[in-house]
N, C-alpha and C positions, 0 to 999 in steps of 0.2 A: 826421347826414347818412349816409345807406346807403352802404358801401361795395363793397369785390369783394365780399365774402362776403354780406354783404346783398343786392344785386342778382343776383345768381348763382342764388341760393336763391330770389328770387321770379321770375325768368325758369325757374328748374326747374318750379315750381307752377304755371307759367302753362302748360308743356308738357304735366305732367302731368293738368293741368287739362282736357284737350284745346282747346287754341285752335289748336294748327295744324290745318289745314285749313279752319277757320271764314271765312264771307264777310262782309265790312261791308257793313252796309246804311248806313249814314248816321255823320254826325258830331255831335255839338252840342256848342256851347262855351257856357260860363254865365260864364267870367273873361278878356276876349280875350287878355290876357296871360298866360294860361297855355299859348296855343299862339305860338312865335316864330317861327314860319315852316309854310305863307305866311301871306296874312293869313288869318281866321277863317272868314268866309264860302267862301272859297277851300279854306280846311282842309277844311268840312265839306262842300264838294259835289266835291270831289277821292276824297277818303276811301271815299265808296261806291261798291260791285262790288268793292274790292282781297281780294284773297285771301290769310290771313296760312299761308307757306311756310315758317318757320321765326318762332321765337324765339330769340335768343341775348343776350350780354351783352358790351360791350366797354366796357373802363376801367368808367364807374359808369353810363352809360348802358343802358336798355332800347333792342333794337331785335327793330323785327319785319321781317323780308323779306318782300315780296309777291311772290305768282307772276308779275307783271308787271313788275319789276323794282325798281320804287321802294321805298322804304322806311320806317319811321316809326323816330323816335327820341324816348326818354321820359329824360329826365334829373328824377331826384326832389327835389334839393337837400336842404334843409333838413327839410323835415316831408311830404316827400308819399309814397304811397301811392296800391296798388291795389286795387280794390275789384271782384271777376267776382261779379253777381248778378243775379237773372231782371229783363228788361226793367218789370214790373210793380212793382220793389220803388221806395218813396217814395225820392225824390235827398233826400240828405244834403246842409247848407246849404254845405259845403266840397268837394261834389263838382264841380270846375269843368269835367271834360273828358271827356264820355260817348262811348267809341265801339260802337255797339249793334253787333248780328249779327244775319245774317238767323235764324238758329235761336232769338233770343227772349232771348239773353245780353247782357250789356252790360261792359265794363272800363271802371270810373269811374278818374280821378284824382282824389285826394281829397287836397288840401293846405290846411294850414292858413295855413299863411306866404304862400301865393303865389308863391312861390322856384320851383317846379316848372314847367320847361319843355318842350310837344312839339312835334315837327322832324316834317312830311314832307316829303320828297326825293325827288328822281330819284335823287341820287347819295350816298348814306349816308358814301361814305368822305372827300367835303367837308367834313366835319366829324373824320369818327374816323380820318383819317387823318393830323391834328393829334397824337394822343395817340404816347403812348410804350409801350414794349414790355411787355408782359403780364408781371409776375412769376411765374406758376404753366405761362408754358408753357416746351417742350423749348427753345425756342433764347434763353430768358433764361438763359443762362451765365454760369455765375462771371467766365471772360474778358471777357466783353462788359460785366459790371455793373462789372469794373475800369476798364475802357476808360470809361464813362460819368462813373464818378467821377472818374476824371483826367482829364476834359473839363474841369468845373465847379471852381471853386470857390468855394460856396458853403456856408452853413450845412446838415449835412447833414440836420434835419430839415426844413426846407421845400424844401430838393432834393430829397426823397421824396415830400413833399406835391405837388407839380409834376406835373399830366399829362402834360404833353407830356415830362415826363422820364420817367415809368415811371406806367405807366394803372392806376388801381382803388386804392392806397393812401387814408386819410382821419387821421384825427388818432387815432382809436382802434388803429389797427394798426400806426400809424406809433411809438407811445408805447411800443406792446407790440414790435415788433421792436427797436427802438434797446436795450429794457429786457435781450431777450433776449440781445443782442448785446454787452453790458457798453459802449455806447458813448454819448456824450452826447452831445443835438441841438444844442448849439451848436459842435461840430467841423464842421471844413473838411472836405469832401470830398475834396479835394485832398492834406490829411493823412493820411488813412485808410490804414494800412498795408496790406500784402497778408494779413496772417493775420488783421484786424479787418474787411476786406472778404469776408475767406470766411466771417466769421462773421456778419455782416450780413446778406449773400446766401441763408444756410440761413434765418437768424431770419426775415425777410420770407418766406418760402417755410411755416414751420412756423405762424407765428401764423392767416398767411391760411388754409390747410387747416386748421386747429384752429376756427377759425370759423365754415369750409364746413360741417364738420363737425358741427357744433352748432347749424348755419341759422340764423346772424346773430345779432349783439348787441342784444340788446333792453336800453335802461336805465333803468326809474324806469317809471312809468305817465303820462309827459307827451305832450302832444300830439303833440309834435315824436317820440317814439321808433319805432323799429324795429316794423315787423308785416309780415308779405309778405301775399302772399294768404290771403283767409280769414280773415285779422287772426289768424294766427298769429305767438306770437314766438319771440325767437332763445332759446336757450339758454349760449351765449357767454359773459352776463356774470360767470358762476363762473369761471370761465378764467381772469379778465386778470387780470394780475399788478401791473399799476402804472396803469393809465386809472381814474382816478378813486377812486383809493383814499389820497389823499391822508392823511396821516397813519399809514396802517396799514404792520404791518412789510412789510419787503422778504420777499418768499417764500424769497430764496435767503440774506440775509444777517442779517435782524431791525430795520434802520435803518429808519428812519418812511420815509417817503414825502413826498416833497418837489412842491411845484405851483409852476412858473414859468411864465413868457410867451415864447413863442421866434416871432418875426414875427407877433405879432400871436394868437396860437393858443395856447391853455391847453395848458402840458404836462407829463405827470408822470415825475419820473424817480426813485432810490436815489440820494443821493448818494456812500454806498462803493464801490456798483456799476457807475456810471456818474459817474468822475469827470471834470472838468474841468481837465485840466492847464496850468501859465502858457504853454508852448510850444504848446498846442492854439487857444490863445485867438486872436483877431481877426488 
């Protein structure tokens, strides 16, 4: 599933792309349930004349601003992807949600799974204003991410995974922060001391820019992976240090790499380096 750094990097390509400024002429939907609001036929005669004002990216959704005020939201899930290619090129049998331009261009969604859902709205932040605060911007503070953690106490890897607790983490950056952080996802959030919390706070902060940086993780050549526009991929996957490298040594210490289950989620962590203490436990 795309994360911050995934969606980040294909809302950049789309800017760069030049789609701001661009007019929709029409919608077409080929999977009704790849649009959740409104219904389809409503998406696609709503959708033309809107002018897109902006592209940006909140939590792991795409959104585009129209000059009119409404907005669209593309949330990718599991396997989808976008596809900007001239109105003439043949639809892909997975392309379920064409939105053409009057200039001759089109952005398909292109999902395998079906998992991928798009929003138009009046009101954009009906939705994204459910999620939780942006890791990578100025007023995600170390104070504040104490304060958040002494809310909760919960297991702190799927209190990461939580939008509505803090927007854009996924199970790949989640592994890689906990990793950098010498801490293990089944600790209490609530436990978390102050100097394991400052470390936490950098590591989510460093893994995500190491990723931006690299424009997203691309892993394997499976349906479901990573490509932004262009069907370009991430370079990321050299990077990580513990998501999926199950068996191989620790970067920092040589211990294999260990694969557990922590709510339901595959997760990898160093057992030396992220131990488990009986006081940390349940």
């Amino acid at each position: 599933m795309p994360e911050l750094p995934e969606v980040e990097t294909i809302a950049r390509d789309l800017c760069s792309a030049g789609l701001v400024g661009r007019v929709l002429a029409c919608g077409r939907v080929y999977w009704d349930r790849s649009v959740a609001e409104p219904a389809p036929a409503a998406f696609c005669r709503r959708v033309g004349g809107k002018q897109v004002a902006a592209v940006r990216r909140r939590g792991k959704y795409l959104v585009f601003d129209f000059a009119d005020g409404e907005g669209l939201l593309i949330h990718l899930r599991m396997s989808g992807r976008l596809h900007l290619v001239p109105a003439g090129q043949e639809r892909l049998v997975h392309e379920h949600v064409v939105l053409a331009f009057t200039d001759g261009s089109e952005l398909r969604l292109h999902d395998t799974r079906k998992f991928g859902r798009v929003y138009l709205l009046r009101d954009v932040e009906r939705l994204l204003g459910r999620l939780g605060p942006e890791p990578l911007e100025p007023d995600f503070t170390l104070q504040r991410f104490v304060s958040m953690l002494r809310s909760r106490n919960r297991h702190i890897k799927p209190l990461l995974l939580d939008q509505t607790f803090m927007a854009g983490l996924g199970n790949i950056y989640t592994d890689e922060a906990l990793w950098e952080a010498r801490i293990h996802p089944l600790r209490r959030s609530r436990g978390i001391a102050a100097d394991e919390a400052r470390a936490l706070h950098r590591a989510i902060r460093v893994v995500l820019k190491r990723g931006l940086t690299n424009l997203g993780t691309s892993l394997g050549t499976g349906k479901a992976n990573f490509y932004s526009v262009g069907r370009r991929r991430g370079r990321n996957s050299d990077r990580l240090k513990v998501f999926r490298r199950t068996g191989n040594p620790c970067p920092r210490c040589g211990t294999a790499i260990a694969h557990i289950v922590v709510g339901q989620r595959s997760t990898h962590v160093c057992p030396r380096c992220q131990v488990l203490q009986k006081a940390h436990r349940e």
